[in-house]
C-alpha positions in Angstrom: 3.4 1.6 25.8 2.0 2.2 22.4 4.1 3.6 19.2 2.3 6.6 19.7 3.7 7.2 23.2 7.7 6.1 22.5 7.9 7.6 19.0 9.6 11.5 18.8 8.3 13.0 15.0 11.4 14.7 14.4 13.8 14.8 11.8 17.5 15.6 11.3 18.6 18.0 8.8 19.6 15.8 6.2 16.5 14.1 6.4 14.4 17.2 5.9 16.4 17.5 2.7 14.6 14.1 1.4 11.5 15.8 1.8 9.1 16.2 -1.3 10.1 19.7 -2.6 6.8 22.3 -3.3 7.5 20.6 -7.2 7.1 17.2 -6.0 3.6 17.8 -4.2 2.6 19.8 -7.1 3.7 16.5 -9.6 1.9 14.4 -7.4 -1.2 15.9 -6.7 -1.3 15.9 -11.0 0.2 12.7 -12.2 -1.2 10.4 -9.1 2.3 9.1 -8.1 6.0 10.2 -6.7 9.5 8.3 -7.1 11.0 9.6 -3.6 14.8 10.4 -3.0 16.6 7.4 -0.9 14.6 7.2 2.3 16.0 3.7 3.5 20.1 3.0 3.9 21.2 -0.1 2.3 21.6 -1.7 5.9 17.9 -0.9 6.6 16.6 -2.3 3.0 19.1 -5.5 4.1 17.6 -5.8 7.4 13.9 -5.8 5.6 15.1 -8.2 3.1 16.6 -10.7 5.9 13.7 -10.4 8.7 11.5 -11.6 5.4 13.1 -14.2 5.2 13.1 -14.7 8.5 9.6 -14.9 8.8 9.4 -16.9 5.3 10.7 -19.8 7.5 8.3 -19.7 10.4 9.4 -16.6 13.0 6.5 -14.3 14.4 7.0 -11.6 16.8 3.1 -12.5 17.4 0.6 -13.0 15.3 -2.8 -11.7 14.7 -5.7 -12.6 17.5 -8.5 -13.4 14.6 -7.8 -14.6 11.1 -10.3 -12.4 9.0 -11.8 -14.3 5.8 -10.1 -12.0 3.5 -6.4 -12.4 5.0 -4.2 -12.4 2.5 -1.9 -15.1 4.2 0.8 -16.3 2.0 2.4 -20.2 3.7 4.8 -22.7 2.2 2.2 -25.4 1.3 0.9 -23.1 -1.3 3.9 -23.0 -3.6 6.1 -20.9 -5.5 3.3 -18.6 -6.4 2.9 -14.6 -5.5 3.3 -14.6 -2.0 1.0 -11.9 -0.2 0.9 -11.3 3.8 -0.6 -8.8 5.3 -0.1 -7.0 8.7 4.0 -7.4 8.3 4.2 -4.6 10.3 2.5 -6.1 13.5 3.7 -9.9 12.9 7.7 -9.0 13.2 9.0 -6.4 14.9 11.9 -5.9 13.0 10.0 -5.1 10.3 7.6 -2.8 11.9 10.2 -1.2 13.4 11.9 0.0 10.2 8.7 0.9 8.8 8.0 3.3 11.4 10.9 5.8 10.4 9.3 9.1 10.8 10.5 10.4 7.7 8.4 7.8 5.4 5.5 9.1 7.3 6.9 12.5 7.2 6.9 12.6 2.9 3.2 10.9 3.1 2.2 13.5 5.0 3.5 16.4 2.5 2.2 14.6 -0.1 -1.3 14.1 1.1 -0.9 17.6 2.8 -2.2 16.1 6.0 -1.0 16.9 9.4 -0.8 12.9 10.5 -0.3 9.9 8.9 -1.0 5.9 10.5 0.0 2.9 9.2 -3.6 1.1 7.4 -2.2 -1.6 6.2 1.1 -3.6 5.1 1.9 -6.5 2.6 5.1 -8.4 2.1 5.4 -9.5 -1.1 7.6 -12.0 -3.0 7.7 -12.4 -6.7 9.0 -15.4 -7.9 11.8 -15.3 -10.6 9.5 -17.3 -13.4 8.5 -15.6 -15.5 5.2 -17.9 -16.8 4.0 -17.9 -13.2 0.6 -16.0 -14.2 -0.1 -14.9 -10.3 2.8 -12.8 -10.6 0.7 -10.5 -12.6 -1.3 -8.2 -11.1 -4.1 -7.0 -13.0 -5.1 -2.9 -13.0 -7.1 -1.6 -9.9 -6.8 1.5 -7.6 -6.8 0.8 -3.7 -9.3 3.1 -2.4 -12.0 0.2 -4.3 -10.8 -1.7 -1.5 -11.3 0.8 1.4 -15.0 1.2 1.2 -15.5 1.6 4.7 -12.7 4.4 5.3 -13.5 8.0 4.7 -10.8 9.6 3.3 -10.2 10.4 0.1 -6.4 11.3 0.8 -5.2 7.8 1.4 -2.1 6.8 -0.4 0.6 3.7 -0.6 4.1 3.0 -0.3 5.8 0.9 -2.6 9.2 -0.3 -1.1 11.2 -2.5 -2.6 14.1 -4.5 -0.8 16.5 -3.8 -4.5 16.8 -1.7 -7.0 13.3 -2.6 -9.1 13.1 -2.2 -12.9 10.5 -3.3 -15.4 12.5 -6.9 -15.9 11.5 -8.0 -12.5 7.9 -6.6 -12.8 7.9 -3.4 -10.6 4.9 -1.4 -10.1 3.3 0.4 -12.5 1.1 3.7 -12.7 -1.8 5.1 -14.7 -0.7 8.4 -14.8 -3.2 11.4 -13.7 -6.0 8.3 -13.6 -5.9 9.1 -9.6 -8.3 12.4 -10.8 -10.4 10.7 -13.0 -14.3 10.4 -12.1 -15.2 6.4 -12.0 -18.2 4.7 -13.9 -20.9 3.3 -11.8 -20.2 -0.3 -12.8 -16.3 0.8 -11.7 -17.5 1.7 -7.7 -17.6 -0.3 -4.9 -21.5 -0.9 -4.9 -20.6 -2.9 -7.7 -18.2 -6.3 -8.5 -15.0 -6.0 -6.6 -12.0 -5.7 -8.7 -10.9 -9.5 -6.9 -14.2 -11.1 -8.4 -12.8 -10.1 -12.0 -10.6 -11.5 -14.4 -7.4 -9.9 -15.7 -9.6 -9.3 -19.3 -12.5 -7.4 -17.4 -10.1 -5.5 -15.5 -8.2 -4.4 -18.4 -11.5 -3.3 -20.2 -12.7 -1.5 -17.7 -9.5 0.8 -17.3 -9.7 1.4 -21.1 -13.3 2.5 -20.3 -13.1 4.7 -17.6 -10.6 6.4 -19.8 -12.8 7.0 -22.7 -15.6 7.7 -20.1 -13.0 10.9 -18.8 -11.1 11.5 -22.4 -8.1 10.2 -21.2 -5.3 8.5 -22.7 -4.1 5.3 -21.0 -0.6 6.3 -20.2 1.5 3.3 -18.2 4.4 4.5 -16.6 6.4 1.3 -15.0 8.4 3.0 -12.2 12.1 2.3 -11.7 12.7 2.2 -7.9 16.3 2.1 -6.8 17.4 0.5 -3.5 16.4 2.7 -0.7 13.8 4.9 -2.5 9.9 4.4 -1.9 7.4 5.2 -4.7 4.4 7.0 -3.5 0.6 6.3 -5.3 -2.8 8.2 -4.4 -5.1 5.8 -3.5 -7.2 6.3 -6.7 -4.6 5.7 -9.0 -4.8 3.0 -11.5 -1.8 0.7 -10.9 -0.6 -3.1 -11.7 2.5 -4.7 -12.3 4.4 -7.6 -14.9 5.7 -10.4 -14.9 9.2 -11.1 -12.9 11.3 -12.7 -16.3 14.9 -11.8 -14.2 16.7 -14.0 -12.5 16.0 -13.3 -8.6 12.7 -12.9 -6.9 11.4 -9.4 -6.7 10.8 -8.6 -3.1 8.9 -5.2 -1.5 6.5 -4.1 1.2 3.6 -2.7 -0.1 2.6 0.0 2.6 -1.3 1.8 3.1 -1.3 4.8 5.0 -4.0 6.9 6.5 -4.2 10.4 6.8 -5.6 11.4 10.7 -8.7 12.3 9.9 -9.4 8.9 8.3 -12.4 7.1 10.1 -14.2 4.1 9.9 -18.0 4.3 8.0 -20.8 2.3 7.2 -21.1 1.3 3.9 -23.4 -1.2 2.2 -23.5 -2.6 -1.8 -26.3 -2.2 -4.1 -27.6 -5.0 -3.3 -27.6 -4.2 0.6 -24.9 -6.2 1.9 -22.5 -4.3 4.0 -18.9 -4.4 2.9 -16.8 -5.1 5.8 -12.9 -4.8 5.9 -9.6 -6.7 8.0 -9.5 -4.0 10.2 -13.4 -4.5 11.3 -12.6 -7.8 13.4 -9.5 -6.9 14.7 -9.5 -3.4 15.7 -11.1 -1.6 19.1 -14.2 -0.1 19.1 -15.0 3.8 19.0 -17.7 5.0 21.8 -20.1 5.1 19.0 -19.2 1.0 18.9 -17.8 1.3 15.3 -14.3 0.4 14.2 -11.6 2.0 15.5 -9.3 3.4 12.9 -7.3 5.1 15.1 -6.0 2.2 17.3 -2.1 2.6 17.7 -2.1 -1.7 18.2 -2.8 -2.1 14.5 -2.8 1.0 12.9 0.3 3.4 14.7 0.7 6.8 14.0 3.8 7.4 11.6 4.1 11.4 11.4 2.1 14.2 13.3 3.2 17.6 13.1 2.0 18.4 16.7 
């Protein structure tokens, strides 16, 4: 039975009072970003934190049937760097479980004013607690660069941290109202991927592509309490710090779809076709293209109907 079929999108009253308020849609739709109210209880965030670790030391609910080349696939023999691995949600239950609340998909779905909202992708991540470790930092980029071959515009992500998350530990951080600026040719996807540049390139092109739109560079670092969720629009500028406290900064790092996100060609300047995760894992449409929609990898979180 898939999540689709055993999942009821309802919500109690008290969680329709956690809802983004007509203000908060209205900030977010300006400024690119959203601190929620307290989606997650404490025993929830806990459970997160201990099925992490968990699956830090070798337990998997299953595991993915193809390893694509661009996995990011965090394991023990790499050290005490940045740990990234992706597909959480379909590699431990528990996990996936807890990220399926309706309501998180719920307060996507007001955001993005979309009547669904599936699960893309999901990232455990791990921060170290030392603070020269210089993969800790992640250098400025917006996540739709990544998501060439989807073709929404509406996408967004879901920061969620397993602690309350300050600027010591090296939350996230926005480029506020960048989310609505237009991009620079050499900034698009036909171009260098953000991963094939250094942190120096990077920070030149965000200081660019804010002249290019008269901007001002504005860097909000987001405090995130335990339990609350900060919301970005997929063409926000965003990075985070360095993790100089004394514990390791742990969160989930959640990409969701809107419904009427589907899969589409789409090839580089210099002709290659840019291909994502998804491509090799996913079923096939009819048409034979990636399926964007399939409720093995990608579940539905929210549907109004």
């Amino acid at each position: 039975m898939t999540v689709e079929d055993s999942t009821t999108f309802t919500l109690t009253a008290e969680e329709l009072s956690l809802l983004p308020s007509d203000e908060d849609v209205a900030f977010y739709a300006e400024h690119g970003w959203y601190l929620s109210k307290k989606l997650f209880t404490d025993e929830e965030v806990e459970q997160l934190e201990a099925a992490s670790e968990r699956f830090y030391a070798g337990h998997r609910d299953r595991t993915l049937p193809a390893r694509p080349p661009k996995l990011a696939y965090w394991e023990p023999e790499k050290g005490d760097v940045q740990r990234h691995n992706d597909y959480i949600h379909y590699e431990d239950d528990t996990i996936g479980r807890i990220l399926r609340k309706p309501l998180l998909g719920a307060v996507a779905a007001r955001l993005a004013r979309a009547e669904q909202i599936r699960v893309f992708q999901s990232t455990l991540i791990y921060k170290p607690p030392v603070a020269e470790e210089q993969s800790n930092i992640v250098p400025w980029h917006f996540d739709r660069h990544y998501w060439s071959t989807s073709t929404s515009e509406e996408m967004l992500t879901a920061f969620i941290p397993f602690h309350d998350c300050g600027e010591e530990m090296g939350t996230i951080t926005m480029v506020d109202g960048s989310h609505l600026w237009k991009e620079m040719a050499e900034a698009d996807s036909t171009s260098l991927h953000f991963a094939e540049r250094d942190r120096s390139e990077l920070d030149q092109m965000l200081d660019d592509n804010a002249a290019y739109n008269g901007a001002e560079v504005r860097k909000i670092p987001v405090h995130i309490p335990k339990g609350h969720v900060n919301f970005h629009h997929c063409r926000t500028y965003h990075g985070s710090g360095a993790n100089v406290s004394d514990r390791p900064r742990r969160a989930i790092s959640f990409h969701l779809q809107d419904g009427a996100n589907r899969y589409r060609d789409f090839f580089r300047s210099d002709g290659t076709q840019v291909a994502y995760n998804h491509d090799l894992l996913v079923r096939r449409t009819p048409e034979g293209t990636p399926d964007y929609s399939d409720p093995e990898f990608l579940p539905l979180l929210w549907s109004e109907h």
